[in-house]
N, C-alpha and C positions, 0 to 999 in steps of 0.2 A: 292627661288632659291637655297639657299644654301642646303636644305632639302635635295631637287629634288636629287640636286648633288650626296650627301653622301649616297641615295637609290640606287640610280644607282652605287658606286661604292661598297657598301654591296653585291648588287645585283650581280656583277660581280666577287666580295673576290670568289675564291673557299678552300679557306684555313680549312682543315678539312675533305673535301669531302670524299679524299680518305682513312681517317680512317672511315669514317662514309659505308663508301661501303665495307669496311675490315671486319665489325661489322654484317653489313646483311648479307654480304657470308656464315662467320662464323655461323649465328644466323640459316641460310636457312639449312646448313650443319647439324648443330647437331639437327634438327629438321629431316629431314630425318632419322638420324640414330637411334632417340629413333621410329620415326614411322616404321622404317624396322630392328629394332634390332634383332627380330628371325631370318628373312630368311638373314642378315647378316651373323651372329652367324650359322647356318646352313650351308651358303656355303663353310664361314671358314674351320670351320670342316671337310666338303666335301674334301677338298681344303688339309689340311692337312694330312688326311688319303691316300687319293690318293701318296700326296710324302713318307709318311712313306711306304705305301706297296710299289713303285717303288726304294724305297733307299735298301729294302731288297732283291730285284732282284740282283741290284748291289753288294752286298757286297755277 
């Protein structure tokens, strides 16, 4: 009985969860970016060229 009890409330702790969910987000994220780090890196790029020419329109 006593067992039972103490499964069921292990069972219910969720104490951790939410680092343990912090840690996959994190793990899924940096997995993406080494798998798309060119065309990251590439749109960057894209990205900043385009402001550098439109800052010299302004000025």
């Amino acid at each position: 009985m006593e067992l039972g009890k103490e499964l069921r409330e292990f069972w219910k702790d969720e104490q951790g969860v939410g680092v343990i969910e912090l840690v996959l987000v994190l793990v899924v994220l940096i997995g993406l970016v080494i798998i798309f780090k060119k065309q990251i890196t590439t749109l960057l790029q894209n990205i900043f060229k385009e402001i550098n020419s439109q800052s010299k329109e302004v000025y």
